[in-house]
C-alpha positions as CSV (number, residue, x, y, z in Angstrom):
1,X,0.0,0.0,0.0
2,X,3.2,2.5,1.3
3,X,4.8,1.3,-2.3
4,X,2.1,2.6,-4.3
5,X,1.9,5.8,-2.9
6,X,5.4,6.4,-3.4
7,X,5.0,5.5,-7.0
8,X,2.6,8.3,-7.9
9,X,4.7,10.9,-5.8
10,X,5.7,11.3,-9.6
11,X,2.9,13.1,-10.4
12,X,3.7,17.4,-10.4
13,X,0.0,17.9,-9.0
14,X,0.7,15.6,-6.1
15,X,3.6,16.7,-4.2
16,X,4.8,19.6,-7.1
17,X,8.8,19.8,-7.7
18,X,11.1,21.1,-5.2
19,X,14.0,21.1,-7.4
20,X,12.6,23.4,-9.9
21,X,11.2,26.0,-7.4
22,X,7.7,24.2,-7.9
23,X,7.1,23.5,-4.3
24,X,3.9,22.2,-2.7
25,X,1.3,24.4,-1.1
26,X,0.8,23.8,2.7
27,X,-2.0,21.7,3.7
28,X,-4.2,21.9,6.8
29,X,-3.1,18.6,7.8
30,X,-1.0,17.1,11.1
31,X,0.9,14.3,11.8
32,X,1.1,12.9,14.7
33,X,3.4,9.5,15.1
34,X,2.6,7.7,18.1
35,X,-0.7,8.4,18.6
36,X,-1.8,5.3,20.1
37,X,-0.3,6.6,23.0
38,X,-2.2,8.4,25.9
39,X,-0.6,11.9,24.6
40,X,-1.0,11.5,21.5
41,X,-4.4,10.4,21.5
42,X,-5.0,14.0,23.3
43,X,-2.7,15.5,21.0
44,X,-4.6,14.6,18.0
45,X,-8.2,15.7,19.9
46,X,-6.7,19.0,20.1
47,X,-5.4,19.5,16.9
48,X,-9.1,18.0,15.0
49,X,-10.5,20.5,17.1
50,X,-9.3,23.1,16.3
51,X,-10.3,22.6,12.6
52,X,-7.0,20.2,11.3
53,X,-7.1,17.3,9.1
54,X,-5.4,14.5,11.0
55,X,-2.9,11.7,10.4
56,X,-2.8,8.8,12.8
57,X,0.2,6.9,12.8
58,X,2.3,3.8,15.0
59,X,1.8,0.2,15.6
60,X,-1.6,-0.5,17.2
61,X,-3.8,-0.2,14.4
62,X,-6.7,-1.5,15.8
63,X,-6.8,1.6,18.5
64,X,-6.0,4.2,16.1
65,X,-9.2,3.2,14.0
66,X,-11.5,3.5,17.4
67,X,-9.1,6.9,17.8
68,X,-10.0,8.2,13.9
69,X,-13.5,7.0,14.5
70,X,-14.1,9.2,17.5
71,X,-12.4,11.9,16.2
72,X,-14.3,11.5,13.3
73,X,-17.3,12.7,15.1
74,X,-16.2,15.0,17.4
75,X,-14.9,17.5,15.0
76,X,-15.8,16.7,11.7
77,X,-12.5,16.8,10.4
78,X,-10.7,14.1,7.6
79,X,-8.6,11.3,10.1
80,X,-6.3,8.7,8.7
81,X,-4.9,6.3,9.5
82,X,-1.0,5.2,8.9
83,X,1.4,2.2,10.0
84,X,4.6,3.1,11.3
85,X,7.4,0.7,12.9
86,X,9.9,3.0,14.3
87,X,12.5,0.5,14.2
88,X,11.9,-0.6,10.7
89,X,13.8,2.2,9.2
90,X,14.2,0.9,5.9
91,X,10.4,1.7,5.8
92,X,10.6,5.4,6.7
93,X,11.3,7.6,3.6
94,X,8.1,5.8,2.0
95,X,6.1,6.3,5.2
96,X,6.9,10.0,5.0
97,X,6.1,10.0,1.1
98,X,2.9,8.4,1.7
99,X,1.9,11.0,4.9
100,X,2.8,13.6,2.8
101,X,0.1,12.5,-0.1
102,X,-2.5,12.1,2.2
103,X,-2.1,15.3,3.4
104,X,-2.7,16.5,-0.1
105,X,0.7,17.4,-1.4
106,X,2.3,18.8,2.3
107,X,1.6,18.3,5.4
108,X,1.1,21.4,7.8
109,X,3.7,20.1,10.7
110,X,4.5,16.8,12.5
111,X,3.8,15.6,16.2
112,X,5.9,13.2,17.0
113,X,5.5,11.1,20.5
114,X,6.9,7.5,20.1
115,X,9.0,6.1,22.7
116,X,10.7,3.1,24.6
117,X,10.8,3.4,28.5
118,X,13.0,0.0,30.0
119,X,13.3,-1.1,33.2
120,X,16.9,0.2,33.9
121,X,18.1,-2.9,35.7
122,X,17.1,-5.0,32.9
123,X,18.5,-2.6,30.0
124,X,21.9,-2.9,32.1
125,X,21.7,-6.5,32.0
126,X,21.0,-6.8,28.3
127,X,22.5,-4.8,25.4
128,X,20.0,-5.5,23.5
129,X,17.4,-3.9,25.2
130,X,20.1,-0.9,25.5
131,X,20.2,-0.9,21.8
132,X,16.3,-1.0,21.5
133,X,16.0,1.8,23.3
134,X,18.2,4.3,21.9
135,X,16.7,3.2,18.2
136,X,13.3,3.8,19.6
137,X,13.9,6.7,21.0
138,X,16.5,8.7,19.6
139,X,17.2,7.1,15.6
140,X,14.1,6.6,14.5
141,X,13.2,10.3,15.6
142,X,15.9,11.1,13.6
143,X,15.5,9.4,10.6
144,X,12.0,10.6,10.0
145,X,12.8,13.9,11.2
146,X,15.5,14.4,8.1
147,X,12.8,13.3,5.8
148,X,10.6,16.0,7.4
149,X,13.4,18.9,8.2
150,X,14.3,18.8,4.1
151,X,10.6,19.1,2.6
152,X,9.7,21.6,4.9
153,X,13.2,23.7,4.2
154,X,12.3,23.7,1.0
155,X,8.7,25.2,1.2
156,X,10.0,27.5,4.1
157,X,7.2,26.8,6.4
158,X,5.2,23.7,8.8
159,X,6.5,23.3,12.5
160,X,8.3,20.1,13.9
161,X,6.9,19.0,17.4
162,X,8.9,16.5,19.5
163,X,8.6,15.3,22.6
164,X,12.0,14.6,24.8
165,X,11.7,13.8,28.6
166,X,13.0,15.6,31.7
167,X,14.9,12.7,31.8
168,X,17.5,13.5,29.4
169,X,18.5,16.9,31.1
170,X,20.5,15.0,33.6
171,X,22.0,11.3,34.0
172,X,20.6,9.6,36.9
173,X,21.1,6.0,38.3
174,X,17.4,5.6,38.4
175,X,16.7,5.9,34.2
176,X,20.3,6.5,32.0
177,X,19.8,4.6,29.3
178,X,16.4,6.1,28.5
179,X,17.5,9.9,29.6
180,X,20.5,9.2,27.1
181,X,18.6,8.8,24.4
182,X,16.6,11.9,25.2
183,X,19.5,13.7,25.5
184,X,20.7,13.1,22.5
185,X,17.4,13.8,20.7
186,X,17.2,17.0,22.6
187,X,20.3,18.0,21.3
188,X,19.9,16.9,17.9
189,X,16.5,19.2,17.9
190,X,18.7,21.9,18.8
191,X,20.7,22.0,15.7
192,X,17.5,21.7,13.8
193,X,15.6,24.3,15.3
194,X,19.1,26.5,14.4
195,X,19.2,24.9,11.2
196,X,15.1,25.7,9.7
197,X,14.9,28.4,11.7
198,X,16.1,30.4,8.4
199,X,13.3,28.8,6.5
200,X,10.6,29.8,9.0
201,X,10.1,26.7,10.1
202,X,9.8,26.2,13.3
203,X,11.0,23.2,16.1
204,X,9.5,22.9,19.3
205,X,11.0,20.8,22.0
206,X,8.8,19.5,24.4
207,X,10.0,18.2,27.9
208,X,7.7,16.7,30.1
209,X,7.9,15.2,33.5
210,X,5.6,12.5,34.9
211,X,2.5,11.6,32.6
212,X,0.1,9.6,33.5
213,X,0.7,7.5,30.6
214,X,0.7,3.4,30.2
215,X,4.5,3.8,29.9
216,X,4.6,5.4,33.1
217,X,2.0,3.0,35.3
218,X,3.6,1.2,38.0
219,X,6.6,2.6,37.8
220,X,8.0,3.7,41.8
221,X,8.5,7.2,42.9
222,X,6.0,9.4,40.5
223,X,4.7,13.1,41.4
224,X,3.1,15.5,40.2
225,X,1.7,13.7,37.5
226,X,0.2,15.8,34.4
227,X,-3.1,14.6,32.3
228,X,-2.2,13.5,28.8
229,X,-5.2,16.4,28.4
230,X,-2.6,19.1,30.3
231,X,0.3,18.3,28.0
232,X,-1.6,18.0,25.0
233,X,-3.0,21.9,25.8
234,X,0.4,22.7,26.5
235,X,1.6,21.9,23.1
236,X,-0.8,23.2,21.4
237,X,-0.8,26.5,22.5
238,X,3.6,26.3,22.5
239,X,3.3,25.4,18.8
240,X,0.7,28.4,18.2
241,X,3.1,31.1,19.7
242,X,5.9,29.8,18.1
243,X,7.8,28.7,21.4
244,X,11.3,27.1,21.1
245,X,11.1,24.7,24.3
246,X,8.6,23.9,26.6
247,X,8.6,21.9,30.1
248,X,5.5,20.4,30.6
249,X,3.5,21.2,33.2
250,X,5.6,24.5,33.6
251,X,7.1,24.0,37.0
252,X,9.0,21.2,35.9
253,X,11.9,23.7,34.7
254,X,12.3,24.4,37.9
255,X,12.7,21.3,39.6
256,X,15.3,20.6,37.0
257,X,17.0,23.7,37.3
258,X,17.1,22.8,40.7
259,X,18.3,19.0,39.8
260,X,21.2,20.4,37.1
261,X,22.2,23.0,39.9
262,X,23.3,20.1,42.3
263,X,27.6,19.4,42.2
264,X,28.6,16.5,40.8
265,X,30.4,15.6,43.9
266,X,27.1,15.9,45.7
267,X,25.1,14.5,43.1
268,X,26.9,11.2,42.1
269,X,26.2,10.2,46.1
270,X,22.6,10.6,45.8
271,X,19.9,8.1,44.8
272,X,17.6,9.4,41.7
């Protein structure tokens, strides 16, 4: 199905020529990746209604239909829906093509809230589940995100949305492996945002701290847990004034000021 999208991308009244200056007009149309999760399920509410199209897209296919379905009704808006494997990478350049058809030639920005949260103990006793999470989180984001970053250079407008962790501001004994792979992706968003930031598009980085989330349940030592609803509000109205970086609920910058503010000597003793 992903193949013969990709095939017609061919056509000039599709997806229009970047090379010759033809670019593609912007549609009304959002991505969001991951949005059989409890955030993006909110994420995509918000954006539907407020009058987008919509584009469903990760592994549980069975709960983004009941997600499209609802939308569907709420807001009277056009939902799709789209597989996407984060780790099959091979795949990605064709998923993008394909998002970008539906859309109707360009999509209008990208949400994008997939991720992998291990058990620490057990990624430090298996590589592989090391490896799994830093493809997860941090490569894949990438890979799709270069897909993304390039179109939208080129038509000099859309916004990238991407959602890190608190986690990845500073190492801690409790979750490394998966605030490593934050990091990275928060750093990597960085040198986007500098990078399209000439082209008017715009990269928001979005931080939050504890969600009540599936990811999240049962895990020891969670407070001040956020709605999906909160965050998904939080986003929104980031992305409409154009915001940079956002902790989410605010006060988390603080308590992370606070955590990054700690010396190393003093730090490396505690347990976190």
């Amino acid at each position: 199905m992903i193949q013969s999208f990709v095939d017609s991308q061919t056509s000039a009244t599709a997806t229009g020529d970047p090379a010759s200056g033809n670019a593609p007009a912007t549609s009304n149309c959002v991505l969001v990746i991951g949005a059989s999760s409890s955030i993006g399920r909110a994420v995509a509410r918000e954006w539907a209604l407020a009058g987008s199209d919509i584009i469903l897209a990760g592994r549980d296919l069975d709960d983004l239909n009941r997600t499209a379905a609802d939308l569907r009704i709420r807001s009277g808006r056009r939902v799709e829906v789209v597989s996407f494997d984060a780790e099959a990478f091979e795949t990605h350049e064709a998923f993008w093509r394909d998002c970008q058809i539906r859309a109707g030639g360009a999509l209008h920005g990208v949400v994008m809230l997939h991720g992998l949260l291990p058990v620490q103990s057990e990624a430090q006793a298996d590589l592989k589940i090391t490896r799994k999470t830093i493809d997860v989180n941090f490569i894949s984001a990438v890979s799709v995100l270069t897909f993304a970053a390039n179109d939208f250079e080129v038509r000099k407008n859309g916004f990238l949305c991407v959602v890190t962790s608190v986690a990845g501001d500073r190492g801690r004994q409790s979750n490394y492996v998966y605030g490593s792979a934050k990091a990275a992706l928060t750093t990597f968003l960085q040198g986007l945002r500098n990078r399209l930031s000439h082209s008017g598009v715009n990269v928001l980085t979005v931080k939050p701290g504890f969600v009540d989330t599936a990811m999240t349940w049962g895990f020891p030592g969670l407070f001040l847990v956020a709605t999906p609803e909160r965050v998904a509000a939080d986003i929104h109205r980031a992305i409409r004034r154009g915001a940079s970086e956002i902790y989410t609920p605010w006060f988390w910058r603080y308590i992370m000021l606070i955590i990054k503010s700690i010396p190393e000597f003093i730090f490396k003793r505690m347990k976190m």
